[in-house]
N, CA and C of each residue as an Amber inpcrd file, in Angstrom:
protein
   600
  27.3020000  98.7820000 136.2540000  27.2440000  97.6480000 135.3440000
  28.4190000  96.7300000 135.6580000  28.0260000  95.6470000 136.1610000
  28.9210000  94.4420000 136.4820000  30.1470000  94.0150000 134.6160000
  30.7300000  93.3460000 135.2290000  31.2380000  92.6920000 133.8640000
  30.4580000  91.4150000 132.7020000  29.6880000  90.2690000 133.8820000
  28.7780000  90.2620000 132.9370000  27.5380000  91.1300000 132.1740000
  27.7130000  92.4110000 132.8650000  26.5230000  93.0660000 131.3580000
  27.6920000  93.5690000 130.5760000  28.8390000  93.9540000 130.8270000
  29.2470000  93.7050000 129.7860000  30.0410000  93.3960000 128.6710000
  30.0020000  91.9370000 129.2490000  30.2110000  91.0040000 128.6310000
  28.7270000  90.9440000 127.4300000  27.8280000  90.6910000 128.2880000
  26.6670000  90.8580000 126.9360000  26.1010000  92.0420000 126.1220000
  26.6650000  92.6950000 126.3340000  26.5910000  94.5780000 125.8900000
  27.4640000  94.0260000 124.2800000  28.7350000  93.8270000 124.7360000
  29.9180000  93.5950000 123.7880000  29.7400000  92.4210000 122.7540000
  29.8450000  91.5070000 123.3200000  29.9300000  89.8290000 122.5880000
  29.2860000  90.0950000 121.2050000  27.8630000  90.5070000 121.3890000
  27.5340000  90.3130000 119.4960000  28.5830000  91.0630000 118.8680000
  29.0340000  92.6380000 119.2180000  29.8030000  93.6380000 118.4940000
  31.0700000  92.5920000 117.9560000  31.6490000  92.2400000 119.1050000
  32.8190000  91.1260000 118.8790000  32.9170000  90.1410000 118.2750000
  31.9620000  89.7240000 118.0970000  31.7130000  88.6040000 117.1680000
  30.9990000  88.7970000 115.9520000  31.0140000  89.7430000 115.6510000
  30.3760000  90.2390000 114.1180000  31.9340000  90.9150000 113.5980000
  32.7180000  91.7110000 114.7470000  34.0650000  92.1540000 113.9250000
  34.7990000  91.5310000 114.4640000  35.0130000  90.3000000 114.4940000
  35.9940000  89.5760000 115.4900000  37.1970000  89.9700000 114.2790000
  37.5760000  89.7910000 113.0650000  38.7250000  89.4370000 112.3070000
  39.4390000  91.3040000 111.8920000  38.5660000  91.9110000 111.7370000
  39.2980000  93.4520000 111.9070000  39.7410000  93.9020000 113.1060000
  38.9860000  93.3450000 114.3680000  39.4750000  93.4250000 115.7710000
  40.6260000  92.7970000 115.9130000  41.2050000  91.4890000 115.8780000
  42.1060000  90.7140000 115.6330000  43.5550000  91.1750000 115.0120000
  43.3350000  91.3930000 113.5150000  43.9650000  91.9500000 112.9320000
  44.7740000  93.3390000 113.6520000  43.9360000  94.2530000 114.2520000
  44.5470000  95.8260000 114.8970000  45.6480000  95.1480000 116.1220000
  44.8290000  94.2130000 116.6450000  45.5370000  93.8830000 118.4550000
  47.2260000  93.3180000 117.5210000  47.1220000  92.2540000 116.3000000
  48.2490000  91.7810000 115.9020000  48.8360000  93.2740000 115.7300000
  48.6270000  94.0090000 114.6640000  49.3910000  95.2220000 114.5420000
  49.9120000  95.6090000 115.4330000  49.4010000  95.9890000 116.6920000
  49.4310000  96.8610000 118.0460000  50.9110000  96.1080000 118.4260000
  50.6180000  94.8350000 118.4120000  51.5960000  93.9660000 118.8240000
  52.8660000  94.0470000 118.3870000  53.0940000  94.1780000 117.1580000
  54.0920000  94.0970000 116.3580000  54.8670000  95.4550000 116.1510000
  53.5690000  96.4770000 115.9720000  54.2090000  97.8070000 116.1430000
  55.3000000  98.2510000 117.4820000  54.5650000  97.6530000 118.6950000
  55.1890000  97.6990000 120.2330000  56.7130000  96.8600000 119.8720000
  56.7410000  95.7990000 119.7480000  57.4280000  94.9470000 119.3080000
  58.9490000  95.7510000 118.3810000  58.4450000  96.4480000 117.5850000
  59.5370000  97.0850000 116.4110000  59.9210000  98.1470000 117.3770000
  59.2130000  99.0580000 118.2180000  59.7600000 100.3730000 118.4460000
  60.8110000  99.4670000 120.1400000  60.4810000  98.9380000 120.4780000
  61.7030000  98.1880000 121.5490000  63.0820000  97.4920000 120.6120000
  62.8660000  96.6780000 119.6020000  63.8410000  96.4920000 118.8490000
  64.4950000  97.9120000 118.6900000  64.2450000  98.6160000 117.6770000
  64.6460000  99.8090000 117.4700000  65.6140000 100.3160000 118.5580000
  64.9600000 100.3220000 119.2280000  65.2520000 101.3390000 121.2800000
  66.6920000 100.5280000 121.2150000  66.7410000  98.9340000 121.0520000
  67.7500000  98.4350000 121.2940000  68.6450000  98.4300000 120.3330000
  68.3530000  98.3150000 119.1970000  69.7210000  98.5570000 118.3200000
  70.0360000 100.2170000 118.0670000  69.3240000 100.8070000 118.1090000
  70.0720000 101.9460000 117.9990000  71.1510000 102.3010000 119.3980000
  70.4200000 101.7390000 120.6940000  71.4330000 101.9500000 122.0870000
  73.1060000 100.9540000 121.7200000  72.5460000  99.8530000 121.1150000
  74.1020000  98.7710000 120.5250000  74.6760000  99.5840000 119.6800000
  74.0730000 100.6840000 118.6390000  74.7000000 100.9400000 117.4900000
  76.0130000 102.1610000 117.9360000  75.4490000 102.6500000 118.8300000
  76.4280000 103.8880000 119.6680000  77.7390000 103.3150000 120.1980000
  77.0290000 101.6740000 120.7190000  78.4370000 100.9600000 120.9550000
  79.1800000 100.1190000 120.3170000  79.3970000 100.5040000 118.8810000
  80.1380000  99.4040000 117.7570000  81.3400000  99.9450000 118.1030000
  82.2170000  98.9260000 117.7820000  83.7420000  99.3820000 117.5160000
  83.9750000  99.6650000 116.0300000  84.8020000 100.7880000 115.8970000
  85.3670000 101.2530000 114.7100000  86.5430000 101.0920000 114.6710000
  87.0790000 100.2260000 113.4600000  88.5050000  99.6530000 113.2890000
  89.1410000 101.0350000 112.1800000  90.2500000 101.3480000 112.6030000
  91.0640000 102.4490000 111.7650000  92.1400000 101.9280000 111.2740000
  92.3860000 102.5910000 110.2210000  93.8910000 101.9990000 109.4900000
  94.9650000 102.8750000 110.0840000  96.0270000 101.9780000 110.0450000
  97.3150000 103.0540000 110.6650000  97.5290000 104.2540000 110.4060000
  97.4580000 104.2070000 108.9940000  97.5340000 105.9230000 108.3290000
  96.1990000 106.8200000 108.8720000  95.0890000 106.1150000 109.0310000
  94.3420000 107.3260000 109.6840000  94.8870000 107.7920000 111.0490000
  94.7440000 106.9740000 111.5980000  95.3240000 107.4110000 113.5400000
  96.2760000 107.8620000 113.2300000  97.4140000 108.0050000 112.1440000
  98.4630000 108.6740000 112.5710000  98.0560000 110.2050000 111.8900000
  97.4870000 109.9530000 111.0630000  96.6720000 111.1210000 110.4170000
  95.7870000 111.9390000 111.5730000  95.2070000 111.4460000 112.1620000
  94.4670000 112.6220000 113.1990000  95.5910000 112.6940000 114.4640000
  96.7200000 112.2590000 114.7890000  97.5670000 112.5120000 115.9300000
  98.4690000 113.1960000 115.2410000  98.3060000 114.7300000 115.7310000
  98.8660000 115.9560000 114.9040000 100.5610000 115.4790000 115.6270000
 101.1580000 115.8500000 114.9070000 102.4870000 115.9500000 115.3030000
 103.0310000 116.9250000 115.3840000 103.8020000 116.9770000 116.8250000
 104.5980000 118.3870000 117.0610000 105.6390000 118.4080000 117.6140000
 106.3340000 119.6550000 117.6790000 108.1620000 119.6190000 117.8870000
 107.8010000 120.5270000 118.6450000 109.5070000 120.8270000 119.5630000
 109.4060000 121.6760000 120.9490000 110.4910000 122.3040000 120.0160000
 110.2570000 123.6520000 120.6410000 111.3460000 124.9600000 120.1400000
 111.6130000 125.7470000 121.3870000 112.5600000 125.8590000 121.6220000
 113.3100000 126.8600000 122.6620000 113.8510000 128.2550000 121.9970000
 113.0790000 129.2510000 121.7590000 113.2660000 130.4250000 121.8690000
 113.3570000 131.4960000 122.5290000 114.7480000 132.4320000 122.9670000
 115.8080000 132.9810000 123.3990000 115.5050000 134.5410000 123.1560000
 116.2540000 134.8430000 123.9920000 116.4800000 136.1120000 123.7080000
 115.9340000 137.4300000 123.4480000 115.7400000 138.1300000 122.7650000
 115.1740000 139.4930000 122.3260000 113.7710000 138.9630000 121.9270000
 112.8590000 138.0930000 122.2040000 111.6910000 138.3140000 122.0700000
 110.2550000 138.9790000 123.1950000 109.4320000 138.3180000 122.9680000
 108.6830000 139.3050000 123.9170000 108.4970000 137.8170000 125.1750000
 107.8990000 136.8690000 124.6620000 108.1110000 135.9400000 126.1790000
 108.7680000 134.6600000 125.1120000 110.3610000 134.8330000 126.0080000
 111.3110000 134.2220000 125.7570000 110.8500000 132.5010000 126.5540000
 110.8590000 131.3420000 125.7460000 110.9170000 130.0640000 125.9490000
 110.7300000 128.9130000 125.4420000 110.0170000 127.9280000 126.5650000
 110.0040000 126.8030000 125.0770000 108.5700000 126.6560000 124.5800000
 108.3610000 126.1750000 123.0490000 107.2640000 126.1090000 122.7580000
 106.5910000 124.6900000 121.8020000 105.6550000 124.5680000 122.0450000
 104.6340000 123.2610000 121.2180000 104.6060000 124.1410000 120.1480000
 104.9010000 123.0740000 118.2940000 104.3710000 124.1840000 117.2820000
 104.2920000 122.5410000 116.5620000 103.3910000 122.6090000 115.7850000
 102.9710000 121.8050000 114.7290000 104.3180000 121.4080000 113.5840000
 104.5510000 120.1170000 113.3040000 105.9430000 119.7860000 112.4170000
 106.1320000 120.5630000 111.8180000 105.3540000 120.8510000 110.7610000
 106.0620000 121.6360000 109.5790000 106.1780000 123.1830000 109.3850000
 106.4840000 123.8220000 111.1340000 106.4340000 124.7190000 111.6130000
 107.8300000 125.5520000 110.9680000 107.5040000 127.0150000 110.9280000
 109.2120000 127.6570000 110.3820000 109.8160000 128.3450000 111.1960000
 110.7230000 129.2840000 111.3030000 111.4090000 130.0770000 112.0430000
 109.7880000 130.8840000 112.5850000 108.9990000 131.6930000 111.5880000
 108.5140000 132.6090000 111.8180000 107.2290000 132.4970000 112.4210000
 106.3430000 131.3510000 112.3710000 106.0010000 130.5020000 113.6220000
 106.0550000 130.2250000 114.7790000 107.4930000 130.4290000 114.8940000
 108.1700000 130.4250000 116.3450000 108.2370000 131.8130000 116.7980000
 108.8150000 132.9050000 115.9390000 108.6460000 134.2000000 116.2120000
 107.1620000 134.6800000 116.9480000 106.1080000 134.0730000 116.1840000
 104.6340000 134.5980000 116.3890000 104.5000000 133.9820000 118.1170000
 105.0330000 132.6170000 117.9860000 104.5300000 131.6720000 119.0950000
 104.8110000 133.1010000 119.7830000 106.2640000 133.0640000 119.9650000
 106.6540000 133.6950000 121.0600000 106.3790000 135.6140000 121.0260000
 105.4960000 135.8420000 120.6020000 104.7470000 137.2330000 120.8190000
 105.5670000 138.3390000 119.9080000 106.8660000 137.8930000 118.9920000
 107.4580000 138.5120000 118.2790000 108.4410000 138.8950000 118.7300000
 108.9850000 139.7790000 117.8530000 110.3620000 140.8390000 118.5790000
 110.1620000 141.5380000 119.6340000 110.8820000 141.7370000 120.5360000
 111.2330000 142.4290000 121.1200000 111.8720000 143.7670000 120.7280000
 110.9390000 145.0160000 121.5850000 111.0930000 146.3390000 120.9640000
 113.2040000 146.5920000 120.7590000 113.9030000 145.7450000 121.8380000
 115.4730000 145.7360000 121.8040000 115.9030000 145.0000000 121.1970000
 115.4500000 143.9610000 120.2020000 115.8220000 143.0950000 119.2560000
 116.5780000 143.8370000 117.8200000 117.5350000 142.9980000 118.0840000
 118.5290000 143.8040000 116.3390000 118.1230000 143.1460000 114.9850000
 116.9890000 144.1460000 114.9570000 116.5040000 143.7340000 113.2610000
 117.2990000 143.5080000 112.2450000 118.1280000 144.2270000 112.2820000
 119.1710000 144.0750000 111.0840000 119.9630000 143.0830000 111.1190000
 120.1190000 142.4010000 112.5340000 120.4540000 141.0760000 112.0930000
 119.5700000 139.6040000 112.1440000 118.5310000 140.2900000 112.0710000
 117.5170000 138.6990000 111.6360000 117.0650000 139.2460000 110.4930000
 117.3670000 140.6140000 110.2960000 117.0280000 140.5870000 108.2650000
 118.3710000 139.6810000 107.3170000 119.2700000 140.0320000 108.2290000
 120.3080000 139.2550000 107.1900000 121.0360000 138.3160000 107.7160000
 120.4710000 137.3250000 108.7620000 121.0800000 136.0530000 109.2020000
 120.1150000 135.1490000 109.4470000 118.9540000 135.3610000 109.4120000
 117.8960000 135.0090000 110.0980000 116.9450000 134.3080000 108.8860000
 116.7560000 132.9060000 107.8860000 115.5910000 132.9350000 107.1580000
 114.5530000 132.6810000 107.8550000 113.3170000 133.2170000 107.6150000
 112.4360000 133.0670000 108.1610000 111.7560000 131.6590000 107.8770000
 111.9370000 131.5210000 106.4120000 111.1190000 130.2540000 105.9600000
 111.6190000 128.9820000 106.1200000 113.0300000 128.7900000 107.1610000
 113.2500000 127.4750000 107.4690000 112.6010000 126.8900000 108.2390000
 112.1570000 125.6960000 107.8630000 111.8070000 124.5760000 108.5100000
 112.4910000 124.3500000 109.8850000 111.8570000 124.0660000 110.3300000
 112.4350000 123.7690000 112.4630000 112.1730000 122.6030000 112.4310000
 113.1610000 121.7490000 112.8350000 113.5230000 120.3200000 113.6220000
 113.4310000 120.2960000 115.0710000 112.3250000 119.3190000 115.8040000
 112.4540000 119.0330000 117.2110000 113.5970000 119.3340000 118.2510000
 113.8540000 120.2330000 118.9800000 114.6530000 120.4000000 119.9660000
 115.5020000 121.8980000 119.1260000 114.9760000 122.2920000 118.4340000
 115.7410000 123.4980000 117.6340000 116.0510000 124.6530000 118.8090000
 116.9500000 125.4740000 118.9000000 116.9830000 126.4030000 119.7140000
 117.1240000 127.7440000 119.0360000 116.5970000 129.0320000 118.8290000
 116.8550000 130.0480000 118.0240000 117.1090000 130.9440000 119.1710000
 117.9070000 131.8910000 119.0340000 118.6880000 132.8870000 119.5360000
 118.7300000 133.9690000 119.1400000 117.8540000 135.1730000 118.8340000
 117.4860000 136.6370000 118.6030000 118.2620000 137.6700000 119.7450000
 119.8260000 138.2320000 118.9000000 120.0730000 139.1670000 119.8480000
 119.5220000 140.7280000 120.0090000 119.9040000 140.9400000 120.8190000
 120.0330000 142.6070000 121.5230000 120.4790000 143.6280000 120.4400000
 120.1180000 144.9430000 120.4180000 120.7850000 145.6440000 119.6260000
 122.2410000 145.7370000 120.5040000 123.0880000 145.7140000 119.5030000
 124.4830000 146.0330000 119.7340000 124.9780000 144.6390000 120.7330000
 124.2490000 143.4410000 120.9700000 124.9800000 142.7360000 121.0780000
 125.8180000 141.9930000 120.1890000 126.9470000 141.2540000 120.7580000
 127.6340000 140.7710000 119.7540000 127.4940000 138.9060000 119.2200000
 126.6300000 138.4160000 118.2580000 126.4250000 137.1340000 118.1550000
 126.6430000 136.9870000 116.6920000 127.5640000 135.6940000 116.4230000
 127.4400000 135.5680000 114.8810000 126.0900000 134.3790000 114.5120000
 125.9370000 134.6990000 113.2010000 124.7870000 133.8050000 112.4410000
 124.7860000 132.3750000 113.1530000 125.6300000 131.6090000 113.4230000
 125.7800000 130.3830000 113.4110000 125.3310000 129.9770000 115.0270000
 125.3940000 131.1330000 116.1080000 125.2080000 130.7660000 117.0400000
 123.6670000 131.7480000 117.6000000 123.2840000 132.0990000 116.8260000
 122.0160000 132.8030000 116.8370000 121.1150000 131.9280000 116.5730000
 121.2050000 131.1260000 115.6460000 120.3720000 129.9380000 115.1790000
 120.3720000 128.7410000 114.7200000 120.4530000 127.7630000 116.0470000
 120.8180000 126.7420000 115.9490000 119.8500000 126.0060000 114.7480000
 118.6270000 126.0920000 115.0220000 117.9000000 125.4420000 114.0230000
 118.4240000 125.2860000 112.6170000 118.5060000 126.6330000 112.2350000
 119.4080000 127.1300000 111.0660000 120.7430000 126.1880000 110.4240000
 121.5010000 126.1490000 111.2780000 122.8530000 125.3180000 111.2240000
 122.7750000 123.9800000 111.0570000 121.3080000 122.9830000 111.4940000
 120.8460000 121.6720000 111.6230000 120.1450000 121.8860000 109.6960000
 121.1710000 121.2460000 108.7540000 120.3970000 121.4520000 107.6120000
 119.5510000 120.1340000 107.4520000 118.6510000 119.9210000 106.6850000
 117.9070000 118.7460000 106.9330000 118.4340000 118.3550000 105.3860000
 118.8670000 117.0970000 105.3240000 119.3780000 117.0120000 103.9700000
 118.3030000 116.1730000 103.0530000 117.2220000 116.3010000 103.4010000
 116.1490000 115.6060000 102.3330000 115.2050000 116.8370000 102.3620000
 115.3070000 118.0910000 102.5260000 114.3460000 119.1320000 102.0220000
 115.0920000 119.9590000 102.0330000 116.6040000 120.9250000 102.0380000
 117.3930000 121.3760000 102.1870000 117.6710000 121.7360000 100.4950000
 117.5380000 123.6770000  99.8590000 118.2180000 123.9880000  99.0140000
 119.4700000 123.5590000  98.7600000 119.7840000 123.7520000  97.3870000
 121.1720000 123.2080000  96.8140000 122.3140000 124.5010000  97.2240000
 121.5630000 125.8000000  97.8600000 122.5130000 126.6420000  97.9980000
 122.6160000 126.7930000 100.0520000 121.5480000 126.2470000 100.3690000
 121.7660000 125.6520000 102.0500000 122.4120000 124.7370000 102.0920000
 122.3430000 123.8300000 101.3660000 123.5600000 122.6270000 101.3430000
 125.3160000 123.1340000 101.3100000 125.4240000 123.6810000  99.8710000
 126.5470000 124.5290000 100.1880000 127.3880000 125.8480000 100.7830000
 126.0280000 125.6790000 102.1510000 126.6750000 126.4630000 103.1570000
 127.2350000 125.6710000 103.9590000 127.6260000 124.4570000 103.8500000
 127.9440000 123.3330000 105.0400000 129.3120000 123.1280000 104.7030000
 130.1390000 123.3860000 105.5460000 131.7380000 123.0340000 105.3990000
 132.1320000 121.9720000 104.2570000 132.8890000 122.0070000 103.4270000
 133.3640000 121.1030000 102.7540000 132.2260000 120.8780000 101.3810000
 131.3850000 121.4310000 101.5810000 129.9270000 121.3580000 100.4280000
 130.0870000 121.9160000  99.3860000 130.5740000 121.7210000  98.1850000
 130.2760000 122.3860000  96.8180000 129.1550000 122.2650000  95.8460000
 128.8100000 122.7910000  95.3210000 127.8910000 122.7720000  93.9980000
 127.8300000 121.3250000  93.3370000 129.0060000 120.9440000  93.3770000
 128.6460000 119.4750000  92.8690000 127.8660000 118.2720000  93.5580000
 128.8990000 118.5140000  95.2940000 128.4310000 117.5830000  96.2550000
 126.6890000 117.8230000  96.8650000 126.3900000 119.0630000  96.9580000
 124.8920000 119.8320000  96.6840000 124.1360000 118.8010000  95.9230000
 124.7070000 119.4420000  94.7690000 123.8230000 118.5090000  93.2300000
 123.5470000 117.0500000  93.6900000 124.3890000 116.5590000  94.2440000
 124.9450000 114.6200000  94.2190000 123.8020000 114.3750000  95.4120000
 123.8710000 115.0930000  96.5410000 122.9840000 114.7440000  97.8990000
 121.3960000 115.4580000  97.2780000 121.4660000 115.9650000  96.9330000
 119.6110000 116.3960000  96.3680000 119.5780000 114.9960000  95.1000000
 120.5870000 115.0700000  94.3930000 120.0250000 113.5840000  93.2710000
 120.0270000 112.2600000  94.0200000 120.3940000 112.2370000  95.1510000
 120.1140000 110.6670000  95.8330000 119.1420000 110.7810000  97.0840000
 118.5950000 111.6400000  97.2120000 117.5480000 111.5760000  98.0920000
 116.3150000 110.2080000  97.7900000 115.5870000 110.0300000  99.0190000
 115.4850000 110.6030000 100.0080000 116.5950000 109.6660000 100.8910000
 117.2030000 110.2270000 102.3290000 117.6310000 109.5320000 102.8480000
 116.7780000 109.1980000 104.6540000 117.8520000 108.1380000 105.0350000
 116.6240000 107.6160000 106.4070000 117.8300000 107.8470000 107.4740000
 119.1260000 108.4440000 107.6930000 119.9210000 108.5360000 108.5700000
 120.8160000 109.3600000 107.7930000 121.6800000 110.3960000 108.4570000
 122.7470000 111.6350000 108.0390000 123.8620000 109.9400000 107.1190000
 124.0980000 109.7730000 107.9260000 125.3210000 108.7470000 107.7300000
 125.0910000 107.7990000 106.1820000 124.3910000 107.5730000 105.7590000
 123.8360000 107.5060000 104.6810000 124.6660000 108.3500000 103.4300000
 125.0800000 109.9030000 103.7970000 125.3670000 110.2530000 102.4500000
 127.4760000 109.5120000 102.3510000 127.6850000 108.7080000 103.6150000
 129.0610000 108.5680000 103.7290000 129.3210000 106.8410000 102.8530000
 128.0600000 106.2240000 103.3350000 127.5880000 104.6560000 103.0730000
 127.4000000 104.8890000 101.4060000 126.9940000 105.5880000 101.1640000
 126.6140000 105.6720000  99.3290000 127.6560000 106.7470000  98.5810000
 128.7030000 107.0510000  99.5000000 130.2180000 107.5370000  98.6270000
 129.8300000 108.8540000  98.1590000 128.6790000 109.7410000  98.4580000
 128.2330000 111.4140000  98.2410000 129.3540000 112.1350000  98.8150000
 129.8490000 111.8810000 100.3110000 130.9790000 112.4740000 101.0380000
 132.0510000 111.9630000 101.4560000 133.1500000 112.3650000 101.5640000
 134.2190000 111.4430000 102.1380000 134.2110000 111.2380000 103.5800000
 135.0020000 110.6820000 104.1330000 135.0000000 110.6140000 105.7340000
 135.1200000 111.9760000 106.5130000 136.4070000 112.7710000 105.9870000
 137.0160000 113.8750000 106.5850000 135.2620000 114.9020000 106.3770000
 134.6980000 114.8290000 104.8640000 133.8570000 116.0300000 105.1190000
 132.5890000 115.5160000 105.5850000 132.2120000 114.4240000 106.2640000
 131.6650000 114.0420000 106.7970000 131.3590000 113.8710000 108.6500000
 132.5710000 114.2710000 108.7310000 133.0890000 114.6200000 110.0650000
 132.3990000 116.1310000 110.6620000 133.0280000 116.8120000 109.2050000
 132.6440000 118.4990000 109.4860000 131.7330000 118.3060000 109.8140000
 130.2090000 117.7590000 109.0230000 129.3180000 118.6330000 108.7770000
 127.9970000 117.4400000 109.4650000 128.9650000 115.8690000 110.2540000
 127.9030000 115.3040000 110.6260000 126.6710000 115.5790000 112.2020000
 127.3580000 116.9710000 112.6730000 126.8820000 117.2190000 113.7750000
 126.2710000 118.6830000 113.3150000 125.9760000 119.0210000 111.9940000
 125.2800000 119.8040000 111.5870000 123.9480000 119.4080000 110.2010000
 123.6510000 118.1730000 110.1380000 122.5230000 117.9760000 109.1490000
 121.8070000 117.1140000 109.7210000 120.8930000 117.3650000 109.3650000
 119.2870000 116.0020000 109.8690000 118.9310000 115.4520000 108.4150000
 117.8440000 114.4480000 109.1070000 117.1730000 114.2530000 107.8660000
 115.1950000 114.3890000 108.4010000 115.4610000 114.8790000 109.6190000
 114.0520000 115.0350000 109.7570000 113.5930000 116.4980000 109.6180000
């Protein structure tokens, strides 16, 4: 059958439903039409830019400090630990004590629950070696004077109960030198104790 038969096969059918015929081909059209739109904005939508506020980005960029841990542990070095990391954090980092480590003196020189400042160095001796508190743990000795007990404070040369009291009631501060600028310390005990406090 050539195309003119049918052409005349068809034509009456077509022309008796010409407007429901019509009608489907528009649909067909429009339907084709939406699912390519679609195709294309959903491929643009993958590529929008998302604007963030400062506090978020700084919010998902975890922050972390390096710790150099020494001595009587099990692998002695330096380590990545999350800011608000403590002594005992650092202990874990580093696989713990060492079976020759002198317990008895990180039971009683040693807090576990201090806070560690960037570049901290801790020092776990030997049994029967000879190290005092102050040089066992440097971290320790770095007091941070805006989160720092009133009785860690007056472990700091020249620090009493009062001067304690005075630097926790004027917090927070943004530089050590700060407690000398607002008259908390004098010069001389400021001297002692300015190569032993942070404020981070």
């Amino acid at each position: 059958m050539d195309f003119t038969g049918l052409l005349d096969k068809y034509l009456p059918l077509l022309k008796k439903h010409w407007l429901p015929l019509s009608l489907a081909s528009l649909g067909m059209i429009f339907f084709a039409y939406g699912l390519i739109g679609l195709f294309f904005v959903n491929q643009s939508a993958s590529e929008d830019i998302v604007f963030e506020s400062s506090e978020e980005q700084s919010s998902k960029e975890a922050k972390t400090i390096f710790i150099d841990i020494e001595g009587a542990v099990v692998r002695p070095g330096l380590y990545k630990l999350p800011q608000d990391s403590r002594i005992q954090d650092a202990l874990v980092a580093a696989g713990g004590l060492a079976a020759s480590a002198d317990r008895n003196f990180v039971a009683k020189n040693i807090n576990l629950a201090i806070k560690l400042t960037d570049g901290a160095k801790i020092y776990i001796p030997n049994v029967g070696e000879a190290v005092s508190g102050a040089s066992a743990l440097n971290a320790s000795s770095q007091v941070n004077i805006n989160t720092s007990s009133q009785s860690e404070l007056e472990a700091l040369p020249g620090i009493g109960p009062v001067t304690a009291q005075k630097i926790i009631g004027n917090r927070p501060y943004g530089s050590a030198d700060e407690l000398l600028k607002r008259k908390i310390v004098g010069s001389k005990v400021f001297d002692q104790i300015k190569d032993k406090i942070t404020v981070y």
